[in-house]
Backbone as numpy.savetxt, mean C-alpha at the origin, in Angstrom:
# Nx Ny Nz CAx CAy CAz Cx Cy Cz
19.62 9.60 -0.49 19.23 9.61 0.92 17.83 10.24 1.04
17.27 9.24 1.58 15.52 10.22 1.71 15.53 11.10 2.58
14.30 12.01 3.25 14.25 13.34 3.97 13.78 12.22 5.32
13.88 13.00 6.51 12.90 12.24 7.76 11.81 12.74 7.80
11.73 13.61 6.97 10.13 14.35 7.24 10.02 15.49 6.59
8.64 16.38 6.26 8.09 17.04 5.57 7.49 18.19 6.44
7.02 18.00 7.84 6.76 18.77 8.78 7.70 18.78 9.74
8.66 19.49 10.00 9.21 19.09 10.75 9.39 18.95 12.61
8.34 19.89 12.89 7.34 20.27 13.99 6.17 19.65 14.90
5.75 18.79 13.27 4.26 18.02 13.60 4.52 16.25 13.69
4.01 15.57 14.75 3.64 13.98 14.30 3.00 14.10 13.04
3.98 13.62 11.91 3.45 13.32 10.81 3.64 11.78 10.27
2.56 11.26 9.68 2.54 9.94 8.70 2.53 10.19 7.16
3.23 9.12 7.21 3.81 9.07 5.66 2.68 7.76 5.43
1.97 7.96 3.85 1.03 6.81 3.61 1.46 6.51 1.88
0.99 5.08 1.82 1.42 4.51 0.53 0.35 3.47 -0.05
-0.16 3.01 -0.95 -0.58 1.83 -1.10 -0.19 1.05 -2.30
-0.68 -0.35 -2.26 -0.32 -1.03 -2.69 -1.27 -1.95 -3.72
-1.30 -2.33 -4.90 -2.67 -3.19 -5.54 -3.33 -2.01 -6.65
-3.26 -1.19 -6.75 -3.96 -0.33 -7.55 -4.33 -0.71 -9.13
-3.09 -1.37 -10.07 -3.35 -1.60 -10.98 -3.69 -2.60 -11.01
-4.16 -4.07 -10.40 -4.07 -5.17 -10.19 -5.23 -5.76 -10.51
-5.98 -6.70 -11.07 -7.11 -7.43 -11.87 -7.82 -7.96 -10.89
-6.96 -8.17 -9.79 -7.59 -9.30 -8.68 -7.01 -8.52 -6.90
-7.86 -8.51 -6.29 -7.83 -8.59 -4.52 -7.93 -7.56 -4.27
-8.13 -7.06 -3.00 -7.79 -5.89 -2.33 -6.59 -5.13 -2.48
-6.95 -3.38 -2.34 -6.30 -2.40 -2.22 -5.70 -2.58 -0.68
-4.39 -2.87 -0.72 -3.93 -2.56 0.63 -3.25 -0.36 1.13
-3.18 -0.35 1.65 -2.73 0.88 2.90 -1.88 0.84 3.44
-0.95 1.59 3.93 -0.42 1.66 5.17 0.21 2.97 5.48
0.05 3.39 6.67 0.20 4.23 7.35 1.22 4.36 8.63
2.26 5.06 8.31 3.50 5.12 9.69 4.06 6.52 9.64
4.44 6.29 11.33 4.96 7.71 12.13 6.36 7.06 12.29
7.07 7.51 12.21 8.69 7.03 12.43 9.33 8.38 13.70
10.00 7.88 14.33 10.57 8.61 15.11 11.27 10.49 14.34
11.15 11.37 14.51 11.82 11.88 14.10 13.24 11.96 13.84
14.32 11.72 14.65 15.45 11.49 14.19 16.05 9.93 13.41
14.64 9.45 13.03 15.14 7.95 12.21 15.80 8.18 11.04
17.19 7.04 10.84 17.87 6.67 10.00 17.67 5.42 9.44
17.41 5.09 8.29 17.78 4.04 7.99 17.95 3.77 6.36
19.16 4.08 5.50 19.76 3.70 4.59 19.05 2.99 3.13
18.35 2.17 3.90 18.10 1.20 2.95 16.67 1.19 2.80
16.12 2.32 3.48 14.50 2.17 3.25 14.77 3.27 1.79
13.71 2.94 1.19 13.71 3.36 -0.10 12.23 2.95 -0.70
11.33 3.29 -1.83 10.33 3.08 -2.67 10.58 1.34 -2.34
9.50 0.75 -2.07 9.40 -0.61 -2.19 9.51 -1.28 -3.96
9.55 -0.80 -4.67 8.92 -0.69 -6.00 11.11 -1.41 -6.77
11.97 -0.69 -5.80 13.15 -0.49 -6.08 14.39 -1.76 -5.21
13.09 -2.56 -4.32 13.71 -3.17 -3.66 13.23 -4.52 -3.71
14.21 -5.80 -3.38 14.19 -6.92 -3.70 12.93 -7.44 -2.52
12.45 -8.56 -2.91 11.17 -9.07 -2.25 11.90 -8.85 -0.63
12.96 -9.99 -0.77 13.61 -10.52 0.75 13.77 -8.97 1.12
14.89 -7.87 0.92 14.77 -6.48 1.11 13.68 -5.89 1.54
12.56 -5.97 1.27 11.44 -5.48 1.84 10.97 -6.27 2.57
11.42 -7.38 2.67 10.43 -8.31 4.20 11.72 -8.00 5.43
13.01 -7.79 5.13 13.96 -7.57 6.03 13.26 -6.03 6.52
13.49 -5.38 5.67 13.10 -3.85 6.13 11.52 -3.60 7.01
10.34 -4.76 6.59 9.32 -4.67 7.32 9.12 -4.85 8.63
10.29 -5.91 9.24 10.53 -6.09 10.13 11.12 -4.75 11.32
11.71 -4.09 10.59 12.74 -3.19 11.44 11.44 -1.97 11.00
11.09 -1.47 10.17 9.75 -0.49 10.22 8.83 -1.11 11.01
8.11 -2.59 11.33 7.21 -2.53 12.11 7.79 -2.22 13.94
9.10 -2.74 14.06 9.75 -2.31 15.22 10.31 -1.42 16.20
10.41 -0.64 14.89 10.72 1.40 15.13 10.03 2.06 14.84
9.02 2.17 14.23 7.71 3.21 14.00 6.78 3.32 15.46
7.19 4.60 15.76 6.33 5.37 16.87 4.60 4.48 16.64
4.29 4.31 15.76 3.03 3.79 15.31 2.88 3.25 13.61
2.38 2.16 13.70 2.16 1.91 11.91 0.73 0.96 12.14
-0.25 1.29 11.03 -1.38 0.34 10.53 -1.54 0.53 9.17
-2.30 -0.21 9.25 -2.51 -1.23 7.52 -4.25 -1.54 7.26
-4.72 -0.72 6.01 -5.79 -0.43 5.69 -6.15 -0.84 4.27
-7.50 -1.47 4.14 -7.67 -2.35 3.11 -8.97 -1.89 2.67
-9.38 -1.86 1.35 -10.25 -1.61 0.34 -10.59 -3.08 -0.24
-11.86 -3.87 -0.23 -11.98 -5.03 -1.00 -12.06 -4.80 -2.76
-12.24 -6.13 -3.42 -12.87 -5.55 -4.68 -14.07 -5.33 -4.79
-15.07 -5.91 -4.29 -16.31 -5.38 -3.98 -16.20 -3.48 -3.75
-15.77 -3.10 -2.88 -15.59 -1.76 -2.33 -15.23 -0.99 -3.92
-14.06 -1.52 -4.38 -13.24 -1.10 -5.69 -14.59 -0.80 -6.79
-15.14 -2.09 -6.99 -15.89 -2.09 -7.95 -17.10 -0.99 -7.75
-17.51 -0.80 -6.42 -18.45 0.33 -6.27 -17.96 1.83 -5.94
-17.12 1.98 -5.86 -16.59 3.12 -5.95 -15.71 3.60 -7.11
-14.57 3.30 -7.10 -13.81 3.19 -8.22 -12.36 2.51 -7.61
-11.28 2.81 -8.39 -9.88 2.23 -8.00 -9.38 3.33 -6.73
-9.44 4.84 -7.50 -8.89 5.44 -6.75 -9.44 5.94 -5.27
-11.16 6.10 -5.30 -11.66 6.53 -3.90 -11.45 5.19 -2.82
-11.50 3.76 -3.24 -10.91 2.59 -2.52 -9.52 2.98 -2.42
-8.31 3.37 -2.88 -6.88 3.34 -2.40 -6.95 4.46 -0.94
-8.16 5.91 -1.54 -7.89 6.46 -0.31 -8.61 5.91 0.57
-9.60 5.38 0.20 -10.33 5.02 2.11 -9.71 3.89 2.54
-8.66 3.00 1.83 -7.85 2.33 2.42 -6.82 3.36 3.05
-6.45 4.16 2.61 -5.38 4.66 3.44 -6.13 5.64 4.76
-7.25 5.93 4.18 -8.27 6.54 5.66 -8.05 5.51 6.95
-8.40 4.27 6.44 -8.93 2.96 7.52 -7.18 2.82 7.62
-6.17 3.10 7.51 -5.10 2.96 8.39 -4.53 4.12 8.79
-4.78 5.15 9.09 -4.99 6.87 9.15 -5.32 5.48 10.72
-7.25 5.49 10.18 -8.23 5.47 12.19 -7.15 4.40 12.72
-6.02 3.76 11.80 -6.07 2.50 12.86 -4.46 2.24 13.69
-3.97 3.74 13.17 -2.67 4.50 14.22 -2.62 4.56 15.38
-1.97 4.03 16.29 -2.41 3.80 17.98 -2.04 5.55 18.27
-1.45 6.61 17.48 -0.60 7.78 17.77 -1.53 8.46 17.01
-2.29 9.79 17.05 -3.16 10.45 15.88 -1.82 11.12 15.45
-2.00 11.45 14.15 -0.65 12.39 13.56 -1.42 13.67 13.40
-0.56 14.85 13.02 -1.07 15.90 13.15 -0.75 16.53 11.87
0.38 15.43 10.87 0.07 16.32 9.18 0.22 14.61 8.60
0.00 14.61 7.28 -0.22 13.34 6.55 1.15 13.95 5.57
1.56 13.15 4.82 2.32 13.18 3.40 1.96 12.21 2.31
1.52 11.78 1.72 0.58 11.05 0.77 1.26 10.92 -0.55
1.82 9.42 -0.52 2.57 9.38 -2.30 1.70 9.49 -3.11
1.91 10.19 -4.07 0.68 10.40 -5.35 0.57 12.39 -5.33
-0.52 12.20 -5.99 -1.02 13.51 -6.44 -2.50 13.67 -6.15
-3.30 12.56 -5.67 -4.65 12.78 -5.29 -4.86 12.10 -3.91
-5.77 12.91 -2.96 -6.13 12.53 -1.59 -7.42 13.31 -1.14
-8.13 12.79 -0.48 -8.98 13.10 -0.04 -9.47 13.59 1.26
-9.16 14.88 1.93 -9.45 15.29 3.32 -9.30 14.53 4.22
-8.49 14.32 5.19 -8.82 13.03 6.60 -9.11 14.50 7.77
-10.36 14.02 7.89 -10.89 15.17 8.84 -10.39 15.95 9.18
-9.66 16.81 9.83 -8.91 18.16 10.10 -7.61 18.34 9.98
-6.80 17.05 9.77 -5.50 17.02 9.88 -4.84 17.49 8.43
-4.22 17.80 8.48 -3.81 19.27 6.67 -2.98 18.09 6.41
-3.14 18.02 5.33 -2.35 16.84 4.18 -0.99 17.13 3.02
0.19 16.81 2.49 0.50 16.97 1.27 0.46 15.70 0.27
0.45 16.28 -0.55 0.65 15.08 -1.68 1.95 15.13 -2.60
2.50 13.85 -2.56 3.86 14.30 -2.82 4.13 13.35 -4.39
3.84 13.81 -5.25 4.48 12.55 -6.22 5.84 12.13 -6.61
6.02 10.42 -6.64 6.96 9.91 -6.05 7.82 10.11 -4.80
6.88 10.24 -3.73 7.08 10.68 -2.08 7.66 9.46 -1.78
7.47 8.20 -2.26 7.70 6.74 -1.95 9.54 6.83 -1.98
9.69 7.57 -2.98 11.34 7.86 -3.16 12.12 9.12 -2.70
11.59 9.55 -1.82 11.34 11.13 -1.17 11.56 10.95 0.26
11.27 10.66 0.49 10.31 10.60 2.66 10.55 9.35 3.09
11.24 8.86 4.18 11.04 7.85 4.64 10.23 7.40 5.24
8.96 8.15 6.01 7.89 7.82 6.14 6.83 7.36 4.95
7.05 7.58 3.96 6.26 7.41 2.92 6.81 5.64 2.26
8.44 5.85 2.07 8.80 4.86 1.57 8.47 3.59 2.70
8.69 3.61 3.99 8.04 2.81 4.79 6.90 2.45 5.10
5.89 3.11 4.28 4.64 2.65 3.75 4.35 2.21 2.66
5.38 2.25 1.81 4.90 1.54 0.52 5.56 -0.09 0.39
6.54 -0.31 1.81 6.75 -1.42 2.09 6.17 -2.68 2.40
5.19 -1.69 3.84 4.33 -2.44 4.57 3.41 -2.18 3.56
2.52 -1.50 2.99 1.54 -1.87 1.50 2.15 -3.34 1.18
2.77 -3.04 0.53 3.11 -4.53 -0.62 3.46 -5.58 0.07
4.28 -5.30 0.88 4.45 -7.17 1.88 3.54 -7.37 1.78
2.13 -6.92 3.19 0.92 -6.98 3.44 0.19 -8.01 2.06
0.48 -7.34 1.55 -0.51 -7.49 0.45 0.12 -8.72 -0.24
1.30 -8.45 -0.60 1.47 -9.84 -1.27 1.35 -10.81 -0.60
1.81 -11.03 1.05 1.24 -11.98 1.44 -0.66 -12.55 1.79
-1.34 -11.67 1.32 -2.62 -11.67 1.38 -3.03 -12.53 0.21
-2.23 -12.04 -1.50 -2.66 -12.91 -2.64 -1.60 -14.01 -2.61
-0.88 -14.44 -1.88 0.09 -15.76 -2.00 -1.11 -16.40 -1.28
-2.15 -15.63 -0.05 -2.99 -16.98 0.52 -4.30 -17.13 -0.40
-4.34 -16.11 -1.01 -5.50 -16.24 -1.92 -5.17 -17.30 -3.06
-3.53 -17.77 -3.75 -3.23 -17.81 -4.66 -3.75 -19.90 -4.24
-3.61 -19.98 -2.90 -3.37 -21.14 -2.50 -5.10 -21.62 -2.83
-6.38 -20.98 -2.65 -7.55 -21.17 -3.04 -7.33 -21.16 -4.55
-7.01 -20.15 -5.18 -7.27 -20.56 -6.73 -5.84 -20.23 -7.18
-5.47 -21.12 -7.59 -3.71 -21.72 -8.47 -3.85 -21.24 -9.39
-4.53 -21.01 -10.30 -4.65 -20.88 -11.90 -4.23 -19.32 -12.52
-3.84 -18.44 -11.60 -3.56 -17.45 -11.61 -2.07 -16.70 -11.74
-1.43 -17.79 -11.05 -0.45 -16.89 -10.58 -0.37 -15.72 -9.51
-1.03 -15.69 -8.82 -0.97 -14.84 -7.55 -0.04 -14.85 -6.79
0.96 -15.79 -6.20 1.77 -16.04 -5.52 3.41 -15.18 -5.70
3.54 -14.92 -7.12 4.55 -14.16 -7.42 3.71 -12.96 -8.86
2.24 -12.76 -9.28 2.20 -11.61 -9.68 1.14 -10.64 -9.22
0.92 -11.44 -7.96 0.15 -10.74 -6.87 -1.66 -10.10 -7.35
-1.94 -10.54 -8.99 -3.27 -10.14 -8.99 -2.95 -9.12 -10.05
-1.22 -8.69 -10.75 -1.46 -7.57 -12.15 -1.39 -8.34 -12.72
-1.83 -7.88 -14.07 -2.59 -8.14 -15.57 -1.14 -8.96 -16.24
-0.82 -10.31 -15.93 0.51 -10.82 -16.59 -0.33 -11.42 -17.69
0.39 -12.15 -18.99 -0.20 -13.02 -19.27 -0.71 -14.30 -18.82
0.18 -14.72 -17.46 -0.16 -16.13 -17.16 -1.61 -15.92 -16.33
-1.99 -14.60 -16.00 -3.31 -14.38 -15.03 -4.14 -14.26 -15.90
-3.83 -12.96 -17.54 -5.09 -12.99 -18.30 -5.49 -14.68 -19.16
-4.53 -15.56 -18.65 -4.45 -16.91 -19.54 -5.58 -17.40 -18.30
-5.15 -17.48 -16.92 -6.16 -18.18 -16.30 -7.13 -17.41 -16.14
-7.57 -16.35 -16.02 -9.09 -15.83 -16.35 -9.74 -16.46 -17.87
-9.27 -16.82 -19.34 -9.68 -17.18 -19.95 -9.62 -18.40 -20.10
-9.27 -19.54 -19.59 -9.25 -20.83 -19.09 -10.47 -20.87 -17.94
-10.66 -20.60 -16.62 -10.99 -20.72 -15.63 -11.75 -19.62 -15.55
-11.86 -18.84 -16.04 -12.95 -17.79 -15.54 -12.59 -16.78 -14.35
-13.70 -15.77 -14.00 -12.66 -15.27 -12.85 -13.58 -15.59 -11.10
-12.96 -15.15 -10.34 -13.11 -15.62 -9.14 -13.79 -14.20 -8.17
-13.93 -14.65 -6.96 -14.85 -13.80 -6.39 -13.98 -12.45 -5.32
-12.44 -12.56 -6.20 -11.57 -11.76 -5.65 -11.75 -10.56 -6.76
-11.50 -10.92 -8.20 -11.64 -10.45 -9.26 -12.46 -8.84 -9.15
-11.33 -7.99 -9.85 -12.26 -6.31 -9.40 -13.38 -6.52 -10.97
-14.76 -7.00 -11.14 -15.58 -6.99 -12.16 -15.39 -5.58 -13.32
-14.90 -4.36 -12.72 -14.99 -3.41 -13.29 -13.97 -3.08 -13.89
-13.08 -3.31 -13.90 -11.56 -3.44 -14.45 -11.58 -4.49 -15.99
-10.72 -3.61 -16.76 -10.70 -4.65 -18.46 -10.19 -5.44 -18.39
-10.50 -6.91 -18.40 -9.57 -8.32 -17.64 -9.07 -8.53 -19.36
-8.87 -7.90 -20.45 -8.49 -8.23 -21.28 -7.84 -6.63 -22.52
């Protein structure tokens, strides 16, 4: 059973993202406030749950969250910064894009970067911890996978549609067939 929260006093968001190890597309974000007395069973680490499971559950998190947005890092961005300062300013750009300001953050992982005054924790494996957290690592990955299923539809040769842009063989096969594309993070070892 996950916790409802980490502050228990403060509007707090739970944040997650999604794409980090991935060869190809944007870093997705997301950011949600859930009611304080929310229940719900079956939210859990997206990582642990079946595709359909997490598009059922996205539905009922985008419906009951006091507030939720969704924040994106390109590969361009990736490639000039690095992997990890793109995951946080994706999760910054869905931080600004909360219709509710929160007043503490909880952050899956172990690294984060200041969001202007609001005091932060970092929780590793928070995704399996917090239901605010795990309801962000939902909306991360839907988001996102449905972002490289439309990317996958421009270039086929990948496999995007079901490995969303990580390093499978059938993706490092179409990067060395086909070359790579203008989604492609350049700075990342495509081999």
């Amino acid at each position: 059973m996950l916790l409802p929260y980490y502050n228990e006093s403060l509007i707090e968001a739970g944040c997650d993202e999604a794409g980090r190890g991935c060869l190809a597309g944007s870093v997705y974000a997301a950011a949600v406030i859930l009611p304080k007395d929310y229940r719900n069973d079956k939210l859990n680490d997206s990582k642990q749950l079946t595709a359909k499971m997490r598009y059922a559950l996205r539905e009922e998190i985008e419906r009951d969250a006091i507030a939720w947005a969704i924040g994106i890092a390109t590969p361009k961005e990736i490639d000039e910064m690095n992997i990890l300062k793109a995951s946080i300013t994706a999760m910054h750009r869905a931080i600004d894009a909360l219709a509710v300001r929160p007043e503490a953050l909880i952050i899956d992982g172990n690294r984060f970067h200041p969001y202007h005054d609001v005091p932060h924790t970092t929780i590793v494996k928070g995704d399996g911890k917090y239901l605010s957290i795990a309801a962000a690592s939902i909306l991360a990955k839907t988001w996102r996978d449905d972002y490289m299923a439309k990317l996958h539809k421009e270039y086929p040769f990948y496999g995007w549609d079901h490995n969303a842009g990580y390093p499978t063989k059938e993706h490092r096969k179409g990067i060395e067939e086909h070359g790579t594309t203008p989604y492609h993070r350049m700075t990342f070892r495509m081999f």
